[in-house]
mmCIF file of the N, C-alpha and C atoms, coordinates in Angstrom:
data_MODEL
# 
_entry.id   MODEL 
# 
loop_
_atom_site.group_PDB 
_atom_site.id 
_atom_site.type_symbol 
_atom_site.label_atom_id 
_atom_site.label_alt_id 
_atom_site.label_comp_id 
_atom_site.label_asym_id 
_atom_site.label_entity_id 
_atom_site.label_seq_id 
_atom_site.pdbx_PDB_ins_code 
_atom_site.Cartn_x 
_atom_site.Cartn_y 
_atom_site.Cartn_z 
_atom_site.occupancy 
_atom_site.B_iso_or_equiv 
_atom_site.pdbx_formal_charge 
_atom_site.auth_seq_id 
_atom_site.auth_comp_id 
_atom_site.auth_asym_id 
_atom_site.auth_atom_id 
_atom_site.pdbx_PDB_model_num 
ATOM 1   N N  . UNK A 1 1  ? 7.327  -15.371 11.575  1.00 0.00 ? 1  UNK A N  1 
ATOM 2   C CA . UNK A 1 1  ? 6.271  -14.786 10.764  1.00 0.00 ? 1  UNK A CA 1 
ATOM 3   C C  . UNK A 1 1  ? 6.579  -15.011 9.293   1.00 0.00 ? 1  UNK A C  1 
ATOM 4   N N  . UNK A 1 2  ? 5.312  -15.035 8.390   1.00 0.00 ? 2  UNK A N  1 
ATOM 5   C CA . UNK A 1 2  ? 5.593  -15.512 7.364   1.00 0.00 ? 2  UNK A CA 1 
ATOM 6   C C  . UNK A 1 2  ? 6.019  -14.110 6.231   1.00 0.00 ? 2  UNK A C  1 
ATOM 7   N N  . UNK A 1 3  ? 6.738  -14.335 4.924   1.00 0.00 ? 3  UNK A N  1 
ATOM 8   C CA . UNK A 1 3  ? 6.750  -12.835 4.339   1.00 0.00 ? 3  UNK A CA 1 
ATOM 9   C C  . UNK A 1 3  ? 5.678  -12.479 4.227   1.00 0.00 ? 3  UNK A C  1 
ATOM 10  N N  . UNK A 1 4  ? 4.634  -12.763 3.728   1.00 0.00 ? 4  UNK A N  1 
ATOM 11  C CA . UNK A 1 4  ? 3.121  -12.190 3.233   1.00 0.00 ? 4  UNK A CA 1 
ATOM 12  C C  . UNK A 1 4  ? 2.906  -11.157 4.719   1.00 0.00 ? 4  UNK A C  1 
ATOM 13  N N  . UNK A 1 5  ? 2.910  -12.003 6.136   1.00 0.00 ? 5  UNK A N  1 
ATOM 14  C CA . UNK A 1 5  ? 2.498  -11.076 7.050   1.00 0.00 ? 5  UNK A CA 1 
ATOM 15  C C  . UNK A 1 5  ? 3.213  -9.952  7.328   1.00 0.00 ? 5  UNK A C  1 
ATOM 16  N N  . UNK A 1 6  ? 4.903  -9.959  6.860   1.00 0.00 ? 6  UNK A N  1 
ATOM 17  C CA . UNK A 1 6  ? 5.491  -9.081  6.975   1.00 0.00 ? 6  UNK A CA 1 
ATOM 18  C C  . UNK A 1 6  ? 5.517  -7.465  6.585   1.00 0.00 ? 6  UNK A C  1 
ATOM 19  N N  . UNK A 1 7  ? 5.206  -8.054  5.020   1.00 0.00 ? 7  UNK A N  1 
ATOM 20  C CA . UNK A 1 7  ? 4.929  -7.537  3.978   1.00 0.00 ? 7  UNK A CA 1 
ATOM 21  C C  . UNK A 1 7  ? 3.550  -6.503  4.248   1.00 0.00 ? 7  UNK A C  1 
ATOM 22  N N  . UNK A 1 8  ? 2.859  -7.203  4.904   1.00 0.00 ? 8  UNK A N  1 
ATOM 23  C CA . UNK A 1 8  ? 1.095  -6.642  5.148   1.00 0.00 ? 8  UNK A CA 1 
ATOM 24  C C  . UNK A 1 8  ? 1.554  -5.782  6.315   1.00 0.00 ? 8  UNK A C  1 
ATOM 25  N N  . UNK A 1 9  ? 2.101  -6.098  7.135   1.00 0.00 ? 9  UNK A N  1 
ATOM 26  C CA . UNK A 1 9  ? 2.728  -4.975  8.170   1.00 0.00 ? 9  UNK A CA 1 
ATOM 27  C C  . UNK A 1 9  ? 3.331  -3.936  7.735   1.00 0.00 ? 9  UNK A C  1 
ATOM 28  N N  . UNK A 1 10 ? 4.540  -3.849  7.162   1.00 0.00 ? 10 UNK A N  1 
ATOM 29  C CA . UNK A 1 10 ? 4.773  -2.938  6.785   1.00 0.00 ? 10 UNK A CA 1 
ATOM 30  C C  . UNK A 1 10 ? 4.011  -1.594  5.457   1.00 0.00 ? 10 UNK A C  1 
ATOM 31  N N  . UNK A 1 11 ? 3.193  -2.763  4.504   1.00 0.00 ? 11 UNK A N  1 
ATOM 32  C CA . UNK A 1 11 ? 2.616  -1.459  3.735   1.00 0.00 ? 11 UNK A CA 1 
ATOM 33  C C  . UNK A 1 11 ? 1.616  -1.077  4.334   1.00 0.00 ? 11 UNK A C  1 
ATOM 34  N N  . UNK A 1 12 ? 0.834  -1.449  5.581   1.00 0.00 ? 12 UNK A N  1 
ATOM 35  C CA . UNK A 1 12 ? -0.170 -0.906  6.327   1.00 0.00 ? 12 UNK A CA 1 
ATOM 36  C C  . UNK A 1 12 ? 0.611  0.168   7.196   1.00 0.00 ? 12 UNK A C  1 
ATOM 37  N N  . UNK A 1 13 ? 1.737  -0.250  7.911   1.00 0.00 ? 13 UNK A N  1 
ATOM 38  C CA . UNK A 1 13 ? 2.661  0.922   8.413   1.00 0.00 ? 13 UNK A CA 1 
ATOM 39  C C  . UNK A 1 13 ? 2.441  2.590   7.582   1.00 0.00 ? 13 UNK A C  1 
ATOM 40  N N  . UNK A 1 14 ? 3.273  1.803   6.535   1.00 0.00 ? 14 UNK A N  1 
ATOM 41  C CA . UNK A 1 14 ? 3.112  3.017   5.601   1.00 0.00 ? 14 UNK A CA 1 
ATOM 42  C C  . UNK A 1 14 ? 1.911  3.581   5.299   1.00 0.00 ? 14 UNK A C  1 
ATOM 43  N N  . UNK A 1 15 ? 1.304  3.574   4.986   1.00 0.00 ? 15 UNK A N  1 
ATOM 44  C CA . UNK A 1 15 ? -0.446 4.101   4.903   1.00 0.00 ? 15 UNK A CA 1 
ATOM 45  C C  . UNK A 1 15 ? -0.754 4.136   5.867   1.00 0.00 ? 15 UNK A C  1 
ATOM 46  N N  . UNK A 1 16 ? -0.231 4.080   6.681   1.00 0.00 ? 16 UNK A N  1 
ATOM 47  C CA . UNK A 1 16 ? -1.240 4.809   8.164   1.00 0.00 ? 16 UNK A CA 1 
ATOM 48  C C  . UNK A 1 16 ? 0.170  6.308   8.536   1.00 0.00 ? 16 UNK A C  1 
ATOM 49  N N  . UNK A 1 17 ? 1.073  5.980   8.376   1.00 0.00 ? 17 UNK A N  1 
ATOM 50  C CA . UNK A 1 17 ? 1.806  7.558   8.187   1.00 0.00 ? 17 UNK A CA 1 
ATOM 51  C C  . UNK A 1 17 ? 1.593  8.527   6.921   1.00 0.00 ? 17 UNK A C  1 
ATOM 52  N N  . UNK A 1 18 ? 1.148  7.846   5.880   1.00 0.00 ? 18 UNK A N  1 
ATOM 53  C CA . UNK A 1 18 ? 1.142  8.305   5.027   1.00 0.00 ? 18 UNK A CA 1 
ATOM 54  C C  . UNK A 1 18 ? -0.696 9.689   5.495   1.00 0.00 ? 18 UNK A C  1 
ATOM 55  N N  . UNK A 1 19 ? -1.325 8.731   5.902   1.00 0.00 ? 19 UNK A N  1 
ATOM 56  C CA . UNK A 1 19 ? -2.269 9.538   6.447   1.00 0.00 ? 19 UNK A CA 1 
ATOM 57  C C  . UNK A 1 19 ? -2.405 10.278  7.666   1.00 0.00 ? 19 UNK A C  1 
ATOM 58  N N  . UNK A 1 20 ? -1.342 10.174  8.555   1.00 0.00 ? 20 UNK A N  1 
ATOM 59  C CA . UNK A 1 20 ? -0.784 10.834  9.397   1.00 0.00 ? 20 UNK A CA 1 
ATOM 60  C C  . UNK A 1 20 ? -0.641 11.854  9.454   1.00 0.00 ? 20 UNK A C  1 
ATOM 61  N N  . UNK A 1 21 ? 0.177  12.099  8.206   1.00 0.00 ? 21 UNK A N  1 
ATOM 62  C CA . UNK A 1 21 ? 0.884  12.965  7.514   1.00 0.00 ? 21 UNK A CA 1 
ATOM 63  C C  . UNK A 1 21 ? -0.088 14.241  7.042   1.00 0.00 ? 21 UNK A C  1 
ATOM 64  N N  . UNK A 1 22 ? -1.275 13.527  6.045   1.00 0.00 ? 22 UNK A N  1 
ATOM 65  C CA . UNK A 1 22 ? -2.427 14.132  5.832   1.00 0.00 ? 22 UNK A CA 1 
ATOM 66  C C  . UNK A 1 22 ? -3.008 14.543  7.092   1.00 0.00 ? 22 UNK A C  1 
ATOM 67  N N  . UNK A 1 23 ? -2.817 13.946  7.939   1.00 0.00 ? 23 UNK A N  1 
ATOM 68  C CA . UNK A 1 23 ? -4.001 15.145  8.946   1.00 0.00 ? 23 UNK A CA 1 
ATOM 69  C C  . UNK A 1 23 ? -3.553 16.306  9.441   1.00 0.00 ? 23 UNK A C  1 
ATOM 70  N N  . UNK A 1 24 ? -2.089 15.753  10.052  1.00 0.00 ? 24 UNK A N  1 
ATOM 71  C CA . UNK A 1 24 ? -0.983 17.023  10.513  1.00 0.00 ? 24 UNK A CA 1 
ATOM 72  C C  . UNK A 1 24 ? -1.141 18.115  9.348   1.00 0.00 ? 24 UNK A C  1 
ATOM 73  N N  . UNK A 1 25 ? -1.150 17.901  7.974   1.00 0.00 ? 25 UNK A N  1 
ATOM 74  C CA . UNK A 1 25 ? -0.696 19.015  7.173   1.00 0.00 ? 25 UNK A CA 1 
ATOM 75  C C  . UNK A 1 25 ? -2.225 19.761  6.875   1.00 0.00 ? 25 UNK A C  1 
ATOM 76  N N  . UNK A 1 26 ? -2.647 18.930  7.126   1.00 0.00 ? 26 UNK A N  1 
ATOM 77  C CA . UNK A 1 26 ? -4.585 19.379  6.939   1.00 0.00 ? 26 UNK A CA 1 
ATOM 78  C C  . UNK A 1 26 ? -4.634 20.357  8.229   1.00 0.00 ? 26 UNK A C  1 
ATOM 79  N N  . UNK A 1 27 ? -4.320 20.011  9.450   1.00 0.00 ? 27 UNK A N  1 
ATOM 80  C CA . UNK A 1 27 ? -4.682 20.568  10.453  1.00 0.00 ? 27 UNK A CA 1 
ATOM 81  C C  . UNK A 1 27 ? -3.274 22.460  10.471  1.00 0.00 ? 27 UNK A C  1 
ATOM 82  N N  . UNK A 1 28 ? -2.378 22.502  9.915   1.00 0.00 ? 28 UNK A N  1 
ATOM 83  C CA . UNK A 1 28 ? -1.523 23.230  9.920   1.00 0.00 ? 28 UNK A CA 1 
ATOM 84  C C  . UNK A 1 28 ? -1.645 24.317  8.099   1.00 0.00 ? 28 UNK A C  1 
ATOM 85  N N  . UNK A 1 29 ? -2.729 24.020  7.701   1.00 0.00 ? 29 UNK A N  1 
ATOM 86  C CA . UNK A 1 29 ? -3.250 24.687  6.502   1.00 0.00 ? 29 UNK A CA 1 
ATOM 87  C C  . UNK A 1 29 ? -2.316 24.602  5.764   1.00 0.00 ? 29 UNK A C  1 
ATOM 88  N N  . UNK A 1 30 ? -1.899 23.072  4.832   1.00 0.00 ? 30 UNK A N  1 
ATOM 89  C CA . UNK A 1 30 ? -0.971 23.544  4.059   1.00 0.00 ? 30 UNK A CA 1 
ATOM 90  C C  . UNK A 1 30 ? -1.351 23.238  3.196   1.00 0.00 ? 30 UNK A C  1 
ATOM 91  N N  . UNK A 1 31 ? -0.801 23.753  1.944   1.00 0.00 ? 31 UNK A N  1 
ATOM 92  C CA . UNK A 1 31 ? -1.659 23.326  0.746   1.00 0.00 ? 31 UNK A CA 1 
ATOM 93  C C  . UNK A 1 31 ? -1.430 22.203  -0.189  1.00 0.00 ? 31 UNK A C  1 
ATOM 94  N N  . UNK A 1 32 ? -0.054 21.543  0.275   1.00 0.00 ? 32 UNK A N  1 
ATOM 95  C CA . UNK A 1 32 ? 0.570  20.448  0.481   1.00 0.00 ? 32 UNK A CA 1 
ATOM 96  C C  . UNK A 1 32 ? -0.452 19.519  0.802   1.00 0.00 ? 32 UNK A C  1 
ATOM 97  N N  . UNK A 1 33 ? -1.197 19.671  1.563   1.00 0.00 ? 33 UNK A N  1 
ATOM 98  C CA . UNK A 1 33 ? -2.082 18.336  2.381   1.00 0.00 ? 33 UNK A CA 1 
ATOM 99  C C  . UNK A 1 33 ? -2.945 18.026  1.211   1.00 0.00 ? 33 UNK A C  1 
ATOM 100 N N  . UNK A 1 34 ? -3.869 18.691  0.527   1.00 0.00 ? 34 UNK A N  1 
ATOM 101 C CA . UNK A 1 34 ? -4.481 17.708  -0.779  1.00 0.00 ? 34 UNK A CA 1 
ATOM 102 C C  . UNK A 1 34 ? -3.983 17.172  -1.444  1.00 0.00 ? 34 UNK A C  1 
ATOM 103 N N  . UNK A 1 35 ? -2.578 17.294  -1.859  1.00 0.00 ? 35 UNK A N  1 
ATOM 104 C CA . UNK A 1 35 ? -1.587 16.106  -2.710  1.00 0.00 ? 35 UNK A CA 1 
ATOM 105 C C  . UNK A 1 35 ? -1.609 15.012  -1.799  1.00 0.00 ? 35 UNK A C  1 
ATOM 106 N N  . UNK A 1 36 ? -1.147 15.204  -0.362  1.00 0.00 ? 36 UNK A N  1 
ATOM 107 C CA . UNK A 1 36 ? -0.630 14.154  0.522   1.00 0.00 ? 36 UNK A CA 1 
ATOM 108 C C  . UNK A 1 36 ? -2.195 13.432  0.717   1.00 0.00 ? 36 UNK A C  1 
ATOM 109 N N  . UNK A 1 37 ? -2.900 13.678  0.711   1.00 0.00 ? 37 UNK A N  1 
ATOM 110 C CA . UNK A 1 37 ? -4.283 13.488  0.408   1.00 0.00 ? 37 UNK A CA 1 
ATOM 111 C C  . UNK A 1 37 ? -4.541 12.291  -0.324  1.00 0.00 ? 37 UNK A C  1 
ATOM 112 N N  . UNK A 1 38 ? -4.667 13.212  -1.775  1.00 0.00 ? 38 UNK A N  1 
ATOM 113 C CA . UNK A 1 38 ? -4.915 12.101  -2.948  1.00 0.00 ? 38 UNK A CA 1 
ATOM 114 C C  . UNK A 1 38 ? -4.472 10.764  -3.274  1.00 0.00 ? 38 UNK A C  1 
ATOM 115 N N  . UNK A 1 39 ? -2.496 11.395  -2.558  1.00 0.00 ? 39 UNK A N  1 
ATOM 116 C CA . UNK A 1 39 ? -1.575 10.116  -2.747  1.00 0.00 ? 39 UNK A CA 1 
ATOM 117 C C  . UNK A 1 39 ? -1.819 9.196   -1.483  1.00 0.00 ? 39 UNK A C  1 
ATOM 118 N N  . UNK A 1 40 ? -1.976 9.450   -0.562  1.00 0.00 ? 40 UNK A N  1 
ATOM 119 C CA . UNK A 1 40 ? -2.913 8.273   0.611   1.00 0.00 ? 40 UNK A CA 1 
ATOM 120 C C  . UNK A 1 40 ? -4.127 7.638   -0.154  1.00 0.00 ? 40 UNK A C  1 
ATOM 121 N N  . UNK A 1 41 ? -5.077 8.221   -0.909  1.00 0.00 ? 41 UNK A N  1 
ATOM 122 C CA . UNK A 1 41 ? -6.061 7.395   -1.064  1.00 0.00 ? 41 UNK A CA 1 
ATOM 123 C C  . UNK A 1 41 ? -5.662 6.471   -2.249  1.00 0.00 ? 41 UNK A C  1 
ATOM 124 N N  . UNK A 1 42 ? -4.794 6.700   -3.367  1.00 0.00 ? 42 UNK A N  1 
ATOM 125 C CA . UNK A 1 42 ? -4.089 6.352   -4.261  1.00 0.00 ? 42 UNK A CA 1 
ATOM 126 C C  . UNK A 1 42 ? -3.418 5.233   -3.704  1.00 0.00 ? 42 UNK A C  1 
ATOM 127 N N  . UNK A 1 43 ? -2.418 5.028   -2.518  1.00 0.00 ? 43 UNK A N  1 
ATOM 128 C CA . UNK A 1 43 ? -1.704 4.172   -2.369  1.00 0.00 ? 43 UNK A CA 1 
ATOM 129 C C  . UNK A 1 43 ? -2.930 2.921   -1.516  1.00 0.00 ? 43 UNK A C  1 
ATOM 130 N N  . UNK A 1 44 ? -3.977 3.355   -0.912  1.00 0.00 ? 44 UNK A N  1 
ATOM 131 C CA . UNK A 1 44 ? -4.998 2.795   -0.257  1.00 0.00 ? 44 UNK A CA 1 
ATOM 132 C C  . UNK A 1 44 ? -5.794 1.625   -1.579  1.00 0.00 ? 44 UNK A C  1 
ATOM 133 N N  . UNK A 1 45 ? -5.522 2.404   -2.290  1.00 0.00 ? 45 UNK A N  1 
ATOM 134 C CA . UNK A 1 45 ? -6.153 1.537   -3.473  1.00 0.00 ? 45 UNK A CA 1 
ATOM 135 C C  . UNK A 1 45 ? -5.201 0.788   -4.365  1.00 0.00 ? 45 UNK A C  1 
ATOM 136 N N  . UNK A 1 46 ? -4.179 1.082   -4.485  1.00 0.00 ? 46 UNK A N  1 
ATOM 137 C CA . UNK A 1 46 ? -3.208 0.236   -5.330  1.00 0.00 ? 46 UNK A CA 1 
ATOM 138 C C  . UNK A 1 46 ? -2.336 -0.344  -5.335  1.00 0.00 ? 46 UNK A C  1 
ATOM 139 N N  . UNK A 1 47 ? -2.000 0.094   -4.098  1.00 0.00 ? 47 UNK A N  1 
ATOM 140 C CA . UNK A 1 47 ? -1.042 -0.921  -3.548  1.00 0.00 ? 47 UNK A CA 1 
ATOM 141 C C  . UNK A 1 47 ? -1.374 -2.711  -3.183  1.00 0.00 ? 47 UNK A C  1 
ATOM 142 N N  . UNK A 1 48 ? -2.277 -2.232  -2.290  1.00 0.00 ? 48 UNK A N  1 
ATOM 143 C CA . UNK A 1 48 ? -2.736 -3.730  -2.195  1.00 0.00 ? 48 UNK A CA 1 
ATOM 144 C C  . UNK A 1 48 ? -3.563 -4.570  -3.655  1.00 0.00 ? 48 UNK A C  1 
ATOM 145 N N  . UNK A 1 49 ? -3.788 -3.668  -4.284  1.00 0.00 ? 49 UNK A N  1 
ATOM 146 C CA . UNK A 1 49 ? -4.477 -4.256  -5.969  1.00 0.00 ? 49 UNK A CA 1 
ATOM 147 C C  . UNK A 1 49 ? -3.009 -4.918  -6.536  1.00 0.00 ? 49 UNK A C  1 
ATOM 148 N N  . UNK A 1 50 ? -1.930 -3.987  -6.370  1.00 0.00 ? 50 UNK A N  1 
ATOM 149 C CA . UNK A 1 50 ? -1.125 -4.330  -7.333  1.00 0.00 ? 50 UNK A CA 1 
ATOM 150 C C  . UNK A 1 50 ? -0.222 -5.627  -6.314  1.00 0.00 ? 50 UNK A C  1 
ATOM 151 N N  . UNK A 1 51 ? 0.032  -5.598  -4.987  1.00 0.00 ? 51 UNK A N  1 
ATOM 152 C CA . UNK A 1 51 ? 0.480  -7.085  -4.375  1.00 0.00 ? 51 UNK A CA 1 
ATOM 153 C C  . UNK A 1 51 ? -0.148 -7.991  -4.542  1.00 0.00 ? 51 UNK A C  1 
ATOM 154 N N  . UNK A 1 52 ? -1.912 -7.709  -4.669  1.00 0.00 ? 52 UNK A N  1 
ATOM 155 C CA . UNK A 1 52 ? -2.600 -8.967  -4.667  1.00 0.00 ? 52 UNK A CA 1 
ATOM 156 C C  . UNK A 1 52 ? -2.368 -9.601  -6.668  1.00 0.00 ? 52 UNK A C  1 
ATOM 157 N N  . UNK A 1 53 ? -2.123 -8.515  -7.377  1.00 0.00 ? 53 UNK A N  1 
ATOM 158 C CA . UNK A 1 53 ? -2.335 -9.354  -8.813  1.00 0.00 ? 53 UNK A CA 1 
ATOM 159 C C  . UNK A 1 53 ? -1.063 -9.635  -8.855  1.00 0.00 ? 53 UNK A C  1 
ATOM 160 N N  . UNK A 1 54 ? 0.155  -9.378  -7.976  1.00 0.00 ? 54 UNK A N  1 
ATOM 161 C CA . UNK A 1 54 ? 1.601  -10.153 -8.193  1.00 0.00 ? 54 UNK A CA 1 
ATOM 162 C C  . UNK A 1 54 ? 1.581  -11.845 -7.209  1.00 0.00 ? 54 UNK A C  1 
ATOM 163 N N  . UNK A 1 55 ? 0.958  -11.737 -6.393  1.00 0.00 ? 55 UNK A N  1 
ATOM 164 C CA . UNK A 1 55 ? 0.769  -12.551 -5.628  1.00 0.00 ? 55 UNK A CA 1 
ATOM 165 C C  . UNK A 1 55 ? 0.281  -14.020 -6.227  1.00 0.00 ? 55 UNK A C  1 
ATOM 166 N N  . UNK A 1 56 ? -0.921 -13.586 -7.308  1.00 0.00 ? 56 UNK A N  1 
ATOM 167 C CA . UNK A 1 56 ? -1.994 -14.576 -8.107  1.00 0.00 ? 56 UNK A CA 1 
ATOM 168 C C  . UNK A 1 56 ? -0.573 -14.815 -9.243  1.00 0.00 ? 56 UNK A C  1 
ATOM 169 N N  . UNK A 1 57 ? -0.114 -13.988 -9.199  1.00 0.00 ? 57 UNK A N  1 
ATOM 170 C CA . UNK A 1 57 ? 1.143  -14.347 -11.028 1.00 0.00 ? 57 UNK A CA 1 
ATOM 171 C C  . UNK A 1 57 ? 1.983  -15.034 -10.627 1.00 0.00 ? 57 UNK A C  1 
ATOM 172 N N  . UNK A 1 58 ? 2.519  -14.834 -9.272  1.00 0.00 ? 58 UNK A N  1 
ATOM 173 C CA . UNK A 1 58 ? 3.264  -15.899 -8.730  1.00 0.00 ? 58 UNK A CA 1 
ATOM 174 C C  . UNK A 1 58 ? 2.925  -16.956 -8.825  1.00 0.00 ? 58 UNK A C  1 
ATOM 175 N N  . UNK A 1 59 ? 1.463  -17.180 -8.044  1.00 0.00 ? 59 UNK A N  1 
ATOM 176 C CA . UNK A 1 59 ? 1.280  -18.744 -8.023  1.00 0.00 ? 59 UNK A CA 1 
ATOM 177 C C  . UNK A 1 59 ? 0.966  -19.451 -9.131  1.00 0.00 ? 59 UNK A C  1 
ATOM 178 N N  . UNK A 1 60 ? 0.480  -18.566 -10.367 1.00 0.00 ? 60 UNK A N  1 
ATOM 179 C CA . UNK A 1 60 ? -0.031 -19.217 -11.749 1.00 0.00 ? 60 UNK A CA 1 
ATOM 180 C C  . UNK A 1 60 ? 1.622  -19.736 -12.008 1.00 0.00 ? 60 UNK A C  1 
ATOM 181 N N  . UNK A 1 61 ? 2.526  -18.945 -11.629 1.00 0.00 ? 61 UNK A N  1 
ATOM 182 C CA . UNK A 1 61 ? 3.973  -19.349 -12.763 1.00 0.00 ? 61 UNK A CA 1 
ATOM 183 C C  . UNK A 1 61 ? 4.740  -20.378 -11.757 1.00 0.00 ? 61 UNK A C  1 
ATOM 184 N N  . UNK A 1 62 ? 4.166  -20.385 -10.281 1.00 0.00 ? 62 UNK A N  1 
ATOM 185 C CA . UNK A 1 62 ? 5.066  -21.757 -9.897  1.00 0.00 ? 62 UNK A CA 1 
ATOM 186 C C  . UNK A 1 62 ? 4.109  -22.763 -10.425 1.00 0.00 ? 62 UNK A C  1 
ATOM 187 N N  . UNK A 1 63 ? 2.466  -22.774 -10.633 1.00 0.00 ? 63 UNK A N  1 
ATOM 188 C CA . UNK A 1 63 ? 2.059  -24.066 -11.315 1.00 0.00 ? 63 UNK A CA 1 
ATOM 189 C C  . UNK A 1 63 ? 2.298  -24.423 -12.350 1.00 0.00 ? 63 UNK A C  1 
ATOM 190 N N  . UNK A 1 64 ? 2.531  -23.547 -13.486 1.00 0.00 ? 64 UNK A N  1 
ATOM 191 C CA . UNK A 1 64 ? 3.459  -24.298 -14.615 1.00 0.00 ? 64 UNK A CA 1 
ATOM 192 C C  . UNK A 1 64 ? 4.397  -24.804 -14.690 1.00 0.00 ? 64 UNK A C  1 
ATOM 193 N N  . UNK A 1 65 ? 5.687  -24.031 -13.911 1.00 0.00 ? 65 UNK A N  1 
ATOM 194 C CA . UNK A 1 65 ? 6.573  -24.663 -13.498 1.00 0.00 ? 65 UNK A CA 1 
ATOM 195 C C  . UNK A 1 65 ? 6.406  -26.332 -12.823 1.00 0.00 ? 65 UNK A C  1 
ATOM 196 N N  . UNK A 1 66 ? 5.833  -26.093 -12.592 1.00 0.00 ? 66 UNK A N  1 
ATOM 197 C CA . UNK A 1 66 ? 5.230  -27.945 -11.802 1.00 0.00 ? 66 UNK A CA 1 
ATOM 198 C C  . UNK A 1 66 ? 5.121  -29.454 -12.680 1.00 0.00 ? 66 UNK A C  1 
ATOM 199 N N  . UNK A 1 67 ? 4.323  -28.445 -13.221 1.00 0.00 ? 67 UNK A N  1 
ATOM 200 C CA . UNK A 1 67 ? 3.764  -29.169 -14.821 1.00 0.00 ? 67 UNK A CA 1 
ATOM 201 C C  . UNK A 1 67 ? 4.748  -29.106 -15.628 1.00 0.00 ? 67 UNK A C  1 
# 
C-alpha cells in the first residue's frame, strides 16, 4: 500500500473514534460531549484541508527542484 493510502486510513480511523467518542459521551450526558463534538467536526474539516494543501506544496517544491 502506498503512504497516501495509509495515511487516509489512519486519519479516517481517527475521526471515526473521535466521533465515537461523541456519541458515547452524548448518550451518558456529559458535558464533555459538546467539546468532543466541536473538535470532531473541527478535525472533519481540517485535517484533510490541511494534508491536502501539504500534499499540493510538496509537489510544487519537487517541480522546482526538477527544474
Amino acid at each position: 500500500m502506498s503512504k497516501k493510502r495509509i495515511g487516509a486510513i489512519l486519519a479516517l480511523g481517527l475521526i471515526g473514534i473521535l466521533y465515537g467518542a461523541t456519541i458515547i459521551l452524548a448518550f451518558l450526558d456529559s458535558s464533555f460531549a459538546r467539546s468532543c463534538l466541536m473538535a470532531a467536526l473541527f478535525c472533519t474539516i481540517v485535517i484533510p484541508t490541511v494534508i491536502y494543501a501539504y500534499m499540493v506544496i510538496v509537489k510544487v517544491l519537487k517541480r522546482r527542484d526538477k527544474k
